[in-house]
C-alpha positions in Angstrom: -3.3 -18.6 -3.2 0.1 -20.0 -3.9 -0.9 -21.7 -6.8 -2.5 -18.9 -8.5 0.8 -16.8 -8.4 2.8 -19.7 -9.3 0.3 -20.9 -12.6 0.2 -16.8 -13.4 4.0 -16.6 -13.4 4.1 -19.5 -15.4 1.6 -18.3 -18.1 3.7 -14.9 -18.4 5.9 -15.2 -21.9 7.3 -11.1 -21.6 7.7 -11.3 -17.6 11.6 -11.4 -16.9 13.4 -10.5 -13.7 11.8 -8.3 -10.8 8.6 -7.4 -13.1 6.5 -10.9 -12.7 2.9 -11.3 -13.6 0.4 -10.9 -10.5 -2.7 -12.7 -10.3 -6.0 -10.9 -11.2 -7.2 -9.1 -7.9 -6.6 -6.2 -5.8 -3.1 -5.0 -3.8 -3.6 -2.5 -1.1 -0.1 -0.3 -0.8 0.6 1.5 2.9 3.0 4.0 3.1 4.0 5.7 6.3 5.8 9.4 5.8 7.3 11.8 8.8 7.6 15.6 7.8 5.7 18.7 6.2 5.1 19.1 2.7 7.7 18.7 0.0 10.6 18.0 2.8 8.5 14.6 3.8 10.5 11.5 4.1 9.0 7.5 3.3 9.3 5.8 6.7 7.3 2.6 6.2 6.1 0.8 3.6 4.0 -2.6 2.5 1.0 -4.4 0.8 -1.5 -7.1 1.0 -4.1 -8.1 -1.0 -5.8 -7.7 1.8 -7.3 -3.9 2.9 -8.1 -4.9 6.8 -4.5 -6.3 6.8 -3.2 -3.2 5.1 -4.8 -0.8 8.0 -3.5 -2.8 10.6 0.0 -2.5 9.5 -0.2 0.9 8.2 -1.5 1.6 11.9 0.8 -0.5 13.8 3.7 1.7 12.0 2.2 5.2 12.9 2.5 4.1 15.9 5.8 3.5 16.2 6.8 7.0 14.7 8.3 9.4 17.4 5.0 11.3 19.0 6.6 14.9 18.0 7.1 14.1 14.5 4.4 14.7 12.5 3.3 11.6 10.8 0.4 10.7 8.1 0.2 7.4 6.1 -1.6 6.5 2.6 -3.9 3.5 1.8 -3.4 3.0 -2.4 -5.4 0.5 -4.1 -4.1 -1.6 -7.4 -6.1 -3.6 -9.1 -4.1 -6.0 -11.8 -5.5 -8.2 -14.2 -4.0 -12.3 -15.3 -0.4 -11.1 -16.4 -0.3 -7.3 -15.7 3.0 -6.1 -14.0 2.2 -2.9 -11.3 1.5 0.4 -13.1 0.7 4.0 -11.8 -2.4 3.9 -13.8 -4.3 1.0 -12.0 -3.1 2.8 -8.6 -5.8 5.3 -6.7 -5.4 6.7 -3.1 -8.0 4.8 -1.3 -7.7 6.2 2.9 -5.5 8.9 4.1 -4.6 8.4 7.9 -3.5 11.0 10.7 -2.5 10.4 14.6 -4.8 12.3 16.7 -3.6 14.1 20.1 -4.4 10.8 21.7 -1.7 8.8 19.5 -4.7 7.1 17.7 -4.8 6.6 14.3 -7.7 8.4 12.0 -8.4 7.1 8.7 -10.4 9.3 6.4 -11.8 7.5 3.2 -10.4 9.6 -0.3 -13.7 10.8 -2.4 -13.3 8.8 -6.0 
């Protein structure tokens, strides 16, 4: 896998500074947010090119929110082709997730 991102950053001639080409695959984005509505607040974040990875981290951080806040996470997924930099268009909310009373985490898939 490292070889890949290394010979895809290599093949990039506009990539310069923070923006770097990606190989061509998939990125799954978590994001972990405490509050109600427009006054929410980003806790966690991450990615993986992996979705099972994603969950588990995206779990393992709703988790560790305080029990009385009320928390909800976001699975998005990316796909990027050979030398694409990350865009909002290639991004679609994949899962949503919820704690239940129990303090386990629900994830409920987002209808395409």
């Amino acid at each position: 896998m490292l070889g890949v991102a290394s010979s895809a950053q290599a093949e990039c001639d506009h990539c310069d500074g923070a923006e770097h080409a990606s190989p061509a695959g998939e990125v799954f984005e978590w994001e972990v947010r405490v509050g109600a509505g427009a006054a929410d607040e980003l806790e966690a974040c991450g990615s993986s090119p992996f979705q099972a990875t994603a969950m588990d981290e995206l779990r393992k951080a709703m988790r560790g929110m305080p029990a009385e806040a009320p928390v909800r996470g976001r699975i998005a997924l990316s796909v990027y082709g050979l030398g694409a930099v990350a865009d909002e268009a290639s991004r679609r909310e994949i899962f949503r997730a919820y704690l239940d009373p129990a303090g386990s985490v629900r994830f409920e898939r987002v209808a395409e």
